[in-house]
TORKOL-4160 file (C-alpha; in steps of 0.2 Angstrom, whole numbers, padded with zeros to 4 digits, m for minus):
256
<pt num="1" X="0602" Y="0479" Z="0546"/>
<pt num="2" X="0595" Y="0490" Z="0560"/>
<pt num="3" X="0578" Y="0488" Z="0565"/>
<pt num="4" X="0566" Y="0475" Z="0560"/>
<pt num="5" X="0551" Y="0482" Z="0564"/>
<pt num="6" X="0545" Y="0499" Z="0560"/>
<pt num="7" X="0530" Y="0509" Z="0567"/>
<pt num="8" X="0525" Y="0523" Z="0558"/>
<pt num="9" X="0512" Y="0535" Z="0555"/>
<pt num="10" X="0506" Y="0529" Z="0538"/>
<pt num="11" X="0498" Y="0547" Z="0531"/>
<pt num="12" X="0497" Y="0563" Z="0535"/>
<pt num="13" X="0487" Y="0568" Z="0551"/>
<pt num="14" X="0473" Y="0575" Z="0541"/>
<pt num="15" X="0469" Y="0559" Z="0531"/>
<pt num="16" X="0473" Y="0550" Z="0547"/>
<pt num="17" X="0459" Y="0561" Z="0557"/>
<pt num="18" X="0448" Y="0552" Z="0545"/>
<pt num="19" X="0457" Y="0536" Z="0548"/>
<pt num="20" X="0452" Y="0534" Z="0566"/>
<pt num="21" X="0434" Y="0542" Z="0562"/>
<pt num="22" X="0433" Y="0527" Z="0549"/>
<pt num="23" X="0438" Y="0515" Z="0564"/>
<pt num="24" X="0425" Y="0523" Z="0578"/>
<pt num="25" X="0410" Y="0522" Z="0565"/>
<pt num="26" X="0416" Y="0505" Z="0559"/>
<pt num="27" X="0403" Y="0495" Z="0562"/>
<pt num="28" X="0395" Y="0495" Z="0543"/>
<pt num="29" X="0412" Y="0492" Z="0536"/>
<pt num="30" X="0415" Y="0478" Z="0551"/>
<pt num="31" X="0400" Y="0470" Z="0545"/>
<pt num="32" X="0401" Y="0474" Z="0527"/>
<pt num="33" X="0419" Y="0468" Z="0522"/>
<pt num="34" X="0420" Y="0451" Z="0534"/>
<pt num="35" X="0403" Y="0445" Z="0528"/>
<pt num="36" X="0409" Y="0448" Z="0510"/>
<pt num="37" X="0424" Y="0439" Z="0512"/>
<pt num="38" X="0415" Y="0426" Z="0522"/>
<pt num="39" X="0405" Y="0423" Z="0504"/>
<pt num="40" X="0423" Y="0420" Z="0495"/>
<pt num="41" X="0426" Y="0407" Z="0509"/>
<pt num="42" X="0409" Y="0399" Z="0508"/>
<pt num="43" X="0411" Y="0387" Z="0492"/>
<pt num="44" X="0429" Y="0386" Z="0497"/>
<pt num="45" X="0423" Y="0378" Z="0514"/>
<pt num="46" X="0409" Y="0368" Z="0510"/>
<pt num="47" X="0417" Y="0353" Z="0502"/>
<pt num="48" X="0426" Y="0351" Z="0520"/>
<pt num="49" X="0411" Y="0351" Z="0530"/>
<pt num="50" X="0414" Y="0365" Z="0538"/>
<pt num="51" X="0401" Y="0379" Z="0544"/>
<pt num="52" X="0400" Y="0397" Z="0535"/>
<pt num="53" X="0404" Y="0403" Z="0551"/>
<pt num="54" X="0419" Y="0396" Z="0550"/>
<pt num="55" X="0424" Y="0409" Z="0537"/>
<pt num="56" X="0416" Y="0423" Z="0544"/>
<pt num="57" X="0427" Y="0421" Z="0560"/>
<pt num="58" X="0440" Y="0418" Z="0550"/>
<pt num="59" X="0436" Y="0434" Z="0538"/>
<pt num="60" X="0434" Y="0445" Z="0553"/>
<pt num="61" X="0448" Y="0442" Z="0562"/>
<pt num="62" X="0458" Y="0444" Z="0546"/>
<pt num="63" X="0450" Y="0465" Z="0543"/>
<pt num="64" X="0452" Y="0468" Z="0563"/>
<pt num="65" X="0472" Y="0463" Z="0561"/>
<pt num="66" X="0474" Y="0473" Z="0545"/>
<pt num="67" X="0464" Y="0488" Z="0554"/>
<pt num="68" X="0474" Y="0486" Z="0569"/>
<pt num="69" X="0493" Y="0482" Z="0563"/>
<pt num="70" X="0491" Y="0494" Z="0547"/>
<pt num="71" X="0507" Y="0505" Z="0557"/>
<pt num="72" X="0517" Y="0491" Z="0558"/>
<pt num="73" X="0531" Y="0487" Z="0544"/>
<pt num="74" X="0543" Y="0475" Z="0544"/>
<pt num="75" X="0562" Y="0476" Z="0537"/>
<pt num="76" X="0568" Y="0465" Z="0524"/>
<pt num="77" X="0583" Y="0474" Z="0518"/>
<pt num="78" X="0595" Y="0487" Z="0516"/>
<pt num="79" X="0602" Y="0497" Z="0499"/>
<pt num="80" X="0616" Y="0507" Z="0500"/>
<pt num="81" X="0614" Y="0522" Z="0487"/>
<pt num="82" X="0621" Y="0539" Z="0485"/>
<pt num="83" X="0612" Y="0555" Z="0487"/>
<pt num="84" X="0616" Y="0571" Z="0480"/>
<pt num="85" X="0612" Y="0585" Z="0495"/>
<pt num="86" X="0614" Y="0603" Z="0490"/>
<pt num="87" X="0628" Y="0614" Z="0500"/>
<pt num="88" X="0633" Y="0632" Z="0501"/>
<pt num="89" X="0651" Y="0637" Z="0502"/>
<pt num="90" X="0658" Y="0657" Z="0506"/>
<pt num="91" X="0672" Y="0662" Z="0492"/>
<pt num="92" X="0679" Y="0679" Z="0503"/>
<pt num="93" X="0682" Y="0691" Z="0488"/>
<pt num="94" X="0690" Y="0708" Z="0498"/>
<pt num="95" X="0684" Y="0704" Z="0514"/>
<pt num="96" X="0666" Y="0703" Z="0505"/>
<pt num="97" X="0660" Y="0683" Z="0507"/>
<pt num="98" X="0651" Y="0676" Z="0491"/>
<pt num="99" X="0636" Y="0659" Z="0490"/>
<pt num="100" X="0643" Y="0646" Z="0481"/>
<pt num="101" X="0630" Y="0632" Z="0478"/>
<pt num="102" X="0636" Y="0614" Z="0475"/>
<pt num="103" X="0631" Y="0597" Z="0477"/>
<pt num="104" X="0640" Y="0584" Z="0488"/>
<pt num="105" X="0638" Y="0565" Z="0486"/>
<pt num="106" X="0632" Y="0558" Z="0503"/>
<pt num="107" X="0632" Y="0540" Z="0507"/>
<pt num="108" X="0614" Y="0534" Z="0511"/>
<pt num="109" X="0603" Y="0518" Z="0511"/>
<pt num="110" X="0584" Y="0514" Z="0509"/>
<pt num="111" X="0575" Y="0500" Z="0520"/>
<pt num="112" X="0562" Y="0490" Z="0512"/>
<pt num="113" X="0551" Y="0484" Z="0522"/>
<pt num="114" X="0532" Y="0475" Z="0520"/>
<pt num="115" X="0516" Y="0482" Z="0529"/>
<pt num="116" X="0508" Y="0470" Z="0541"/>
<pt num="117" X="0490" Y="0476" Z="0539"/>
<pt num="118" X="0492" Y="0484" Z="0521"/>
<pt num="119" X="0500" Y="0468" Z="0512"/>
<pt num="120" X="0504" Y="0452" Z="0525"/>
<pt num="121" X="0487" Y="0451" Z="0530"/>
<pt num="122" X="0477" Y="0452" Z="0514"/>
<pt num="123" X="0490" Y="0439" Z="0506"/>
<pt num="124" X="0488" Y="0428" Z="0520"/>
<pt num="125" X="0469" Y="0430" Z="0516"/>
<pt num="126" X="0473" Y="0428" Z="0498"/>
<pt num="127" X="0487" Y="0410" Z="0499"/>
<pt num="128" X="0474" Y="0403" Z="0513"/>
<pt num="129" X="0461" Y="0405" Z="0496"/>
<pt num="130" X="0471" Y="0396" Z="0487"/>
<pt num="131" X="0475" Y="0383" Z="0500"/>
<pt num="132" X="0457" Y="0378" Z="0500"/>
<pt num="133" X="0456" Y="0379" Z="0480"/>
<pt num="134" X="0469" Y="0366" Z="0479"/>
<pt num="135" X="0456" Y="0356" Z="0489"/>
<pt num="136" X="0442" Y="0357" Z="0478"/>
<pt num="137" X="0435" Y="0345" Z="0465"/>
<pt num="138" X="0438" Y="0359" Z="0454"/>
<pt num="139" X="0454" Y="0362" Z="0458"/>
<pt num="140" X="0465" Y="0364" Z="0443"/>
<pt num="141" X="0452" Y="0375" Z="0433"/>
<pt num="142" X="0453" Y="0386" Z="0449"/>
<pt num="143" X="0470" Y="0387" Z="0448"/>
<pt num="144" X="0471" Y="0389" Z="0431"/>
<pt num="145" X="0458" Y="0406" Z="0429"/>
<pt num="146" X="0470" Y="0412" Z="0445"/>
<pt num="147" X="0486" Y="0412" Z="0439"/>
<pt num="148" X="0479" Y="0421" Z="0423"/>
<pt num="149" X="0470" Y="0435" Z="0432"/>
<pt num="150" X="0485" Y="0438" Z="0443"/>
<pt num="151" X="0495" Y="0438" Z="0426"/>
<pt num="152" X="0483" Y="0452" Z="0418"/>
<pt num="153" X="0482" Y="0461" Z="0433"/>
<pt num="154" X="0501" Y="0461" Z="0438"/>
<pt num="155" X="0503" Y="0468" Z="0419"/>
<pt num="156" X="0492" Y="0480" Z="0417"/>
<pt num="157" X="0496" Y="0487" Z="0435"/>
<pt num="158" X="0514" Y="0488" Z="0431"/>
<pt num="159" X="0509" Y="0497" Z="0417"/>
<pt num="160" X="0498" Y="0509" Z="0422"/>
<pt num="161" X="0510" Y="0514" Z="0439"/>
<pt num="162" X="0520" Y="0528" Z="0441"/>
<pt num="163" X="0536" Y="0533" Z="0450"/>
<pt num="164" X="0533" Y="0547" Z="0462"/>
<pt num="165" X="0548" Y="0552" Z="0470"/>
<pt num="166" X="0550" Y="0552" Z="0489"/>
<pt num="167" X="0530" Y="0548" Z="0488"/>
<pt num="168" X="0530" Y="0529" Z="0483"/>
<pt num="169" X="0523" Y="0518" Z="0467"/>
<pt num="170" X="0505" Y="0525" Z="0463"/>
<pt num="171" X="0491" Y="0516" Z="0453"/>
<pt num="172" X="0475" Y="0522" Z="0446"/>
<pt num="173" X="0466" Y="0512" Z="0461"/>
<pt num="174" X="0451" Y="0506" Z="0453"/>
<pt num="175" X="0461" Y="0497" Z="0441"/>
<pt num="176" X="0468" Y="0483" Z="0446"/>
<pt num="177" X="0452" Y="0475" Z="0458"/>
<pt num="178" X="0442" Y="0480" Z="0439"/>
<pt num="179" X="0453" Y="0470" Z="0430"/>
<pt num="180" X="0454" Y="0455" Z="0444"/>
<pt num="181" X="0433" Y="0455" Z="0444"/>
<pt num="182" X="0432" Y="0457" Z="0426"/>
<pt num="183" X="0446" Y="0442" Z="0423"/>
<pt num="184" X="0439" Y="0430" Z="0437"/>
<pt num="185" X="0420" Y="0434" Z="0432"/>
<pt num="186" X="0424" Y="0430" Z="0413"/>
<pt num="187" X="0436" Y="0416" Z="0416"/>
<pt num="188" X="0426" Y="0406" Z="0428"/>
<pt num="189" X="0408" Y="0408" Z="0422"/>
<pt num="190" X="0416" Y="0401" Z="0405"/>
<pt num="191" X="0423" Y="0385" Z="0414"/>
<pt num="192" X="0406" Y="0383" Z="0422"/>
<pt num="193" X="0415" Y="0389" Z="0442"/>
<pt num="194" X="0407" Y="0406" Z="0445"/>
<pt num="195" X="0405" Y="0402" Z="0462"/>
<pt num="196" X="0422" Y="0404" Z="0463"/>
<pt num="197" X="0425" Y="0420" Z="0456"/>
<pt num="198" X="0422" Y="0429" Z="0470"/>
<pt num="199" X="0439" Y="0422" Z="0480"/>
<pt num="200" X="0449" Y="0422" Z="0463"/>
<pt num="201" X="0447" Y="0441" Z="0459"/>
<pt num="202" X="0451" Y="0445" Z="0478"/>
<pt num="203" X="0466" Y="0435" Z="0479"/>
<pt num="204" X="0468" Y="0439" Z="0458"/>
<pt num="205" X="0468" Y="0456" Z="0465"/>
<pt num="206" X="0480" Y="0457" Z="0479"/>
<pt num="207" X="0493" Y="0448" Z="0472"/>
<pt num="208" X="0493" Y="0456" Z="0454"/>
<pt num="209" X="0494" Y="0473" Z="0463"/>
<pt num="210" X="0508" Y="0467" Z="0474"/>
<pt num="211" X="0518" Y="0458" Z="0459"/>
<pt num="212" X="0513" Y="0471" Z="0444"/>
<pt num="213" X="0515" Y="0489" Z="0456"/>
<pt num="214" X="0529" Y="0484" Z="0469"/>
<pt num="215" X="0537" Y="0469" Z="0466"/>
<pt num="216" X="0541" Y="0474" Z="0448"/>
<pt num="217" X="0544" Y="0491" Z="0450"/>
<pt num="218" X="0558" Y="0489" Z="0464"/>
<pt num="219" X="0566" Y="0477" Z="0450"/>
<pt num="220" X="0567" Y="0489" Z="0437"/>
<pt num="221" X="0565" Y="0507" Z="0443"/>
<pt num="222" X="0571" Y="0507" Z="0460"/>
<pt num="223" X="0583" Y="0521" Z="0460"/>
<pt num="224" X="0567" Y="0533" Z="0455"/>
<pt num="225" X="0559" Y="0531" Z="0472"/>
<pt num="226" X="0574" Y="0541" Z="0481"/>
<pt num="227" X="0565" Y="0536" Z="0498"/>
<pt num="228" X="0573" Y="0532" Z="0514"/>
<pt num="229" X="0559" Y="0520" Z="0518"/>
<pt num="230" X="0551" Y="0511" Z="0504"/>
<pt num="231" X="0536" Y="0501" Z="0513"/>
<pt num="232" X="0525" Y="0487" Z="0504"/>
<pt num="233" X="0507" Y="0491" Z="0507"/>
<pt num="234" X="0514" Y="0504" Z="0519"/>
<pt num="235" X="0497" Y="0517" Z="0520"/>
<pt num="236" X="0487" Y="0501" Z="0527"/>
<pt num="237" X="0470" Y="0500" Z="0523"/>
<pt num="238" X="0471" Y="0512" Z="0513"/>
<pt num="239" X="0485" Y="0506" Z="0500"/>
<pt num="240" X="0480" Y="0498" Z="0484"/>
<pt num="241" X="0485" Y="0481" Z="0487"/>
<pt num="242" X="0472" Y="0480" Z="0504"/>
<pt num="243" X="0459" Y="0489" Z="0493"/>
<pt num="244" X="0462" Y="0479" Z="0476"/>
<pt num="245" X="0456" Y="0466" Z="0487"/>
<pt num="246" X="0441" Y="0472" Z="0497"/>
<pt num="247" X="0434" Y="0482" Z="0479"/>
<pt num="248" X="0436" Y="0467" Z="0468"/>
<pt num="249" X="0427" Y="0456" Z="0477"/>
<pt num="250" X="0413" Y="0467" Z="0479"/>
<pt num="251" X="0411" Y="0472" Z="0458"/>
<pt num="252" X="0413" Y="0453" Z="0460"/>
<pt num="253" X="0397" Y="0448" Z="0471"/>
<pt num="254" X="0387" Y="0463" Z="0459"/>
<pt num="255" X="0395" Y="0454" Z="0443"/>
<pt num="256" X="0388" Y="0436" Z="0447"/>
């Protein structure tokens, strides 16, 4: 495989004008996003003594990496495929040369590759939940409502995706983090762990998008992407598994 690291530009120069607007007036969502994360984290801490500062550190340092390494995708491999590329060849007919369109088969490849701020980051957010879950009194109700809403959610995303070619996998983006907030909601308040619901839709979220709109669709329909470059979370903070996250666990906090 060539490189393993791959810098790019995640949208086009228009969006990404708003992009760095968004970052220089970034204060509300700095303060906004960490301090709801740093709510997710609270109950999650708490049975270990440590501060709610803890997870506010913790949460903001996690939204300044994903902000900060959202043009940085990693290689993880290589498929060879065939491309068909349109050619032109010149039949002379009495000196008087004729257009004849074909197509040629041309060997190619597509690197896959996972963003570092768009996916790495939020599921490192998301395993470091269940880290802590797995330490809990109520552990294995936790774990149990998790796995479910990462189920419904990794469903009905792959469900509702849609292969646009040379573009990527597209969701409807408000539904996965409405199906994680829903789930988690419902789920824990019936086993009496609502406290909880605000960590188990995010990383319900994040990892139901990840599993139902890319992980899925590369196993069954990856020869519609005809993309050189397929990238995991690749637009950043702006693709649908960072926002799944960030949005579910806000309809979260207004839910409970």
């Amino acid at each position: 495989m060539g490189r393993k690291v791959i810098v790019q530009l995640p949208l086009h120069p228009l969006f990404l004008a708003f992009f760095f607007v968004l970052a220089f007036t970034a204060l509300i969502w700095l303060f906004l996003v960490p301090r709801a994360l740093a709510y997710a984290f609270q109950p999650l801490l708490q049975p270990l003594g440590l501060s709610p500062y803890v997870g506010y550190a913790i949460a903001l340092i996690m939204v300044l990496l994903s902000m900060t390494l959202s043009f940085v995708n990693i290689a993880v491999a290589e498929v060879p495929r065939q491309v068909l590329v349109p050619e032109i060849d010149y039949v002379s007919f009495f000196g008087i040369y004729y257009p004849v369109p074909r197509l040629k088969l041309v060997a190619s490849k597509t690197v896959i590759a996972v963003n570092v701020g768009g996916a790495l980051i939020p599921l490192s957010i998301s395993l470091l939940m269940i880290l802590l879950m797995m330490a809990s009194s109520r552990a294995l109700e936790a774990l149990v409502i998790g796995a479910l809403t990462i189920a419904v959610v990794s469903l009905i995303s792959y469900s509702s995706s849609r292969i646009v070619p040379g573009v990527g996998i597209v969701v409807p983006a408000l539904i996965p983090p409405l199906v994680a907030a829903l789930s988690a909601t419902a789920l824990s308040s019936l086993v009496g762990v609502v406290e909880l619901a605000p960590a188990l839709a995010y990383s319900g979220a994040v990892m139901g998008a990840l599993i139902g709109a890319d992980v899925m669709n590369l196993a069954k329909r990856f020869d519609e992407l005809q993309s050189p470059l397929i990238s995991i979370g690749g637009a950043g903070t702006f693709d649908g598994i960072y926002l799944s996250g960030i949005v579910a666990l806000f309809l979260t906090l207004l839910f409970v």
